[in-house]
C-alpha positions in Angstrom: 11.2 -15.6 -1.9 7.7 -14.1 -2.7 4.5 -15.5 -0.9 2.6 -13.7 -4.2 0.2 -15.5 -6.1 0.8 -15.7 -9.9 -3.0 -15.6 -10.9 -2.1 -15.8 -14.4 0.7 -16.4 -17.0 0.4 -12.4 -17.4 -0.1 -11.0 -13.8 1.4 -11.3 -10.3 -0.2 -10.1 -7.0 1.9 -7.8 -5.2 2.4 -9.0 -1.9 6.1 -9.8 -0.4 6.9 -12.5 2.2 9.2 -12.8 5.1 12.1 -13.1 5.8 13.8 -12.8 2.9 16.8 -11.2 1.8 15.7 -9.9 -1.2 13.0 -7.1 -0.6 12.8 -3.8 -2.0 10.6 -0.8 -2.8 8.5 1.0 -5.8 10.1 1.0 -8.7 11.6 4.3 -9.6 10.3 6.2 -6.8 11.2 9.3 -4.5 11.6 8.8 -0.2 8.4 10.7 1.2 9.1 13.0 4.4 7.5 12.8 7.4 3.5 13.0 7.2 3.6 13.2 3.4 1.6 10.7 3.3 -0.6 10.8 7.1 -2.9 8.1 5.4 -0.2 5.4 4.8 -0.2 2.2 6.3 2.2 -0.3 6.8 0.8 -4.3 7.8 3.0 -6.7 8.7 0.9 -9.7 8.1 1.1 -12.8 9.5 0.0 -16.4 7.9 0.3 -19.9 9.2 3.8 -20.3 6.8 4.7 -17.2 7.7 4.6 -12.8 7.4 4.1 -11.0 4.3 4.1 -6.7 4.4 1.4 -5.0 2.4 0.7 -1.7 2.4 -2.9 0.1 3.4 -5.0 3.6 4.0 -6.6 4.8 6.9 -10.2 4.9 6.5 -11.1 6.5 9.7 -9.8 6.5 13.1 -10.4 2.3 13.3 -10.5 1.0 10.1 -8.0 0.4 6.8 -8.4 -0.2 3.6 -6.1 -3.2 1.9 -6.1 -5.4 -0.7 -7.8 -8.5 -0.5 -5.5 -11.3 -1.4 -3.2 -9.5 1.6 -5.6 -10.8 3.6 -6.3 -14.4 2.2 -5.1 -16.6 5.2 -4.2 -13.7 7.4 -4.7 -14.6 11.1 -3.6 -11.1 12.4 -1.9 -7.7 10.9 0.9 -5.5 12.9 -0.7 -2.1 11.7 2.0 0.7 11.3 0.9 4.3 11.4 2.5 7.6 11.2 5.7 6.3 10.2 8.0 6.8 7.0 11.0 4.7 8.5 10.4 0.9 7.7 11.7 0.0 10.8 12.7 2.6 13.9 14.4 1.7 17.1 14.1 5.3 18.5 10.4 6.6 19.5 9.5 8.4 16.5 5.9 8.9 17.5 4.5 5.7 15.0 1.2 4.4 16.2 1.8 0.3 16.3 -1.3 -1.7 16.9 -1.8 -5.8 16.5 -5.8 -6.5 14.3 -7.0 -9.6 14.0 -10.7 -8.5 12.9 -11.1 -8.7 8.8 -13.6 -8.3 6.2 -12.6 -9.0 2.3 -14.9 -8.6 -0.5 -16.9 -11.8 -0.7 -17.0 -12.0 -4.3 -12.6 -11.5 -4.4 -11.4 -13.8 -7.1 -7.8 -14.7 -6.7 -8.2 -16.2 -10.3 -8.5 -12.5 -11.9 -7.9 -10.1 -9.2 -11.1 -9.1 -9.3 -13.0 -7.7 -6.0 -9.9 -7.0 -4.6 -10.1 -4.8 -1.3 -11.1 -5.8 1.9 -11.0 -3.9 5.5 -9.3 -4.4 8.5 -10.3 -3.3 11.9 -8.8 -1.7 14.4 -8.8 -2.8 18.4 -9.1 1.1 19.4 -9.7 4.1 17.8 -6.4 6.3 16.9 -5.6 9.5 17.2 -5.3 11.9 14.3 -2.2 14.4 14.1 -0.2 16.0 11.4 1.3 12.3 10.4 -1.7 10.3 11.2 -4.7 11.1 9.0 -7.3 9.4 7.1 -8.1 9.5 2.9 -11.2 10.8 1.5 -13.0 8.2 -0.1 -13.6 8.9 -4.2 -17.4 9.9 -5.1 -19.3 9.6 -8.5 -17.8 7.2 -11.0 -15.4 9.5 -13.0 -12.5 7.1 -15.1 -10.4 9.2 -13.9 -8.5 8.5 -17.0 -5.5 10.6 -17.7 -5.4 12.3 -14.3 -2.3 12.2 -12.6 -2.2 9.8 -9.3 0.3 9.2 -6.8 1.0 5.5 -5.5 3.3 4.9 -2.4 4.8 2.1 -0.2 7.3 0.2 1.2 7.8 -2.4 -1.6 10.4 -3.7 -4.0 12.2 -1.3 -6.1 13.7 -3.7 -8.9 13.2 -7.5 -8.8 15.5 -8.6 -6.2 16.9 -6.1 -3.4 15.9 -5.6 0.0 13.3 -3.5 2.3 12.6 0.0 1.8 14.1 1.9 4.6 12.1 4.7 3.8 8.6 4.8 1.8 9.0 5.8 -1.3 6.3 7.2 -3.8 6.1 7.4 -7.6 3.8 9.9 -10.0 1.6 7.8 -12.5 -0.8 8.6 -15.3 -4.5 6.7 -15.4 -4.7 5.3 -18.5 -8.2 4.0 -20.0 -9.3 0.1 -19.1 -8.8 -0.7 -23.1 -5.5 0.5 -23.9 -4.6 -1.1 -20.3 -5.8 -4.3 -21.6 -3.7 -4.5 -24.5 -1.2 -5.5 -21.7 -3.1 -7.4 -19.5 -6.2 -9.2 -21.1 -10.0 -8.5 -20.8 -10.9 -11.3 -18.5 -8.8 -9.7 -15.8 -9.3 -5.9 -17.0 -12.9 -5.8 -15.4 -14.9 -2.4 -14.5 -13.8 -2.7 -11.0 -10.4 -2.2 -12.6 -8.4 0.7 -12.3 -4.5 1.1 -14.0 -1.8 3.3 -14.0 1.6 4.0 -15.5 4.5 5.9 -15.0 6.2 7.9 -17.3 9.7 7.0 -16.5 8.7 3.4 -15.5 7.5 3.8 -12.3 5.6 0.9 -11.0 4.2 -0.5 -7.7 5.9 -3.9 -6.9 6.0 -6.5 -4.4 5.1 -5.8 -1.2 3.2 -2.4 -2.1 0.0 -4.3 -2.3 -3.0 -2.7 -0.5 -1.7 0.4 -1.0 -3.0 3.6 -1.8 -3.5 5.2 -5.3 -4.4 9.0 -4.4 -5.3 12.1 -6.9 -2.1 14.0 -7.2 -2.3 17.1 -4.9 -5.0 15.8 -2.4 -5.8 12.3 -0.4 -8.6 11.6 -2.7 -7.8 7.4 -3.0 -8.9 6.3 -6.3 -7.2 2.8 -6.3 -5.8 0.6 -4.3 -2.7 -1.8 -5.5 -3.8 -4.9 -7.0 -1.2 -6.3 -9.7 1.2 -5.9 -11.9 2.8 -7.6 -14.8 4.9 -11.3 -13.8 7.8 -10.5 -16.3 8.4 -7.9 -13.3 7.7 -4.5 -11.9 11.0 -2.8 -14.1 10.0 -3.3 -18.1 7.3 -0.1 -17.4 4.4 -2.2 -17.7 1.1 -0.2 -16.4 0.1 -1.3 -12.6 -3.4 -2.5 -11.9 -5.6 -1.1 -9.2 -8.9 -2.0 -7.8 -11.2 0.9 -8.7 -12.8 2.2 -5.6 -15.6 4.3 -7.3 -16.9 0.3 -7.5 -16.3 -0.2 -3.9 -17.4 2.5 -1.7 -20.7 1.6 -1.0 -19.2 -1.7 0.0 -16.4 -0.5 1.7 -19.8 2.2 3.7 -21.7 -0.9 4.8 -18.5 -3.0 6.3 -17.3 -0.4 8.2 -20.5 2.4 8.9 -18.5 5.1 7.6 
């Protein structure tokens, strides 16, 4: 079952609940190697009805970027670091810490998707190594449109399957806010929106929410997964990002970076 929220008749956030049989990864993707990706985060999230897994960047050495409605309800996050292996029952030098401390955007609509990042705090300060490294935050307000960006995460692969045992990642193209809303609509296509398509169909999908849109060939995040289309994450529809060129200064004064 999914714990996502279907905002509208058009779009689906993508956040996956457990436990559930039926989990996957990104659509289309390729397994990352170890430290790949050193800014990847893996939260295990848990609600009152139960866990959901988002994905997430480290901002620094005690705080992560995430999406917002992964954090809607949340009363504490199991905060994987350093690791490609969903799960590993040997010591394979992952960084696991429990966060309960939270800050979303206060103007998040779950309506539209818009506003949707938020931060979570750390209870220490980690480490940094070769696998455990923090993104460089985006600066001036470039579109960004036809760049090439590289999303990653744990999440489904097709509609229906089962958890990642590796993350995967997936090469997309920006394309401009009006041609994405010819898929989406206006109301929900906002500045503060960023998308992305693949050219073989690859897509974000459940579970890869929070997670981190980079510029291809660097850690520069540019998005962070939002949405995607609710006929499902396979028919090549373009995935929606929040911009974060609209959200550093916020993202500055939450966490004093």
């Amino acid at each position: 079952m999914f714990a996502s929220t279907v905002l509208i008749a058009s779009l689906v956030a993508l956040t996956a609940a457990f436990p559930s049989a039926d989990q996957g990864r990104i659509v289309n993707g390729q397994t990352a190697t170890l430290g790949q990706f050193p800014y990847q985060v893996l939260l295990r999230i848990q609600f009152a009805q139960g866990q959901a897994l988002c994905g997430g960047s480290l901002l620094s050495d005690q705080w992560v970027l995430t999406a917002g409605h992964c954090t809607d309800g949340a009363t504490s996050f199991e905060v994987t670091l350093g690791a490609v292996d969903y799960d590993s029952e040997t010591d394979d030098g992952r960084v696991v810490l429990t966060a309960t401390e939270y800050y979303r955007h206060e103007k998040y609509n779950p309506l539209f998707a818009t506003n949707d990042v938020a931060v979570v705090k750390l209870p220490k300060p980690v480490e940094f190594n070769d696998r455990v490294q923090p993104v460089e935050l985006p600066t001036g307000s470039d579109s960004y449109a036809d760049l090439k960006v590289v999303v990653s995460g744990w999440g489904l692969q097709k509609n229906g399957g089962k958890v990642a045992d590796k993350l995967q990642y997936a090469p997309l193209t920006v394309i401009t806010n009006n041609e994405c809303s010819k898929t989406y609509s206006p109301l929900v296509i906002k500045k503060t929106t960023l998308c992305a398509k693949g050219d073989h169909k690859e897509s974000p999908c459940n579970g890869d929410s929070g997670g981190p849109l980079v510029l291809e060939g660097g850690k520069i995040q540019v998005g962070v997964v939002s949405f995607g289309h609710a006929s499902g994450c396979e028919l090549g529809y373009p995935g929606a990002f929040a911009r974060l060129t609209s959200f550093v200064d916020w993202i500055k004064k939450k966490t004093g970076l």
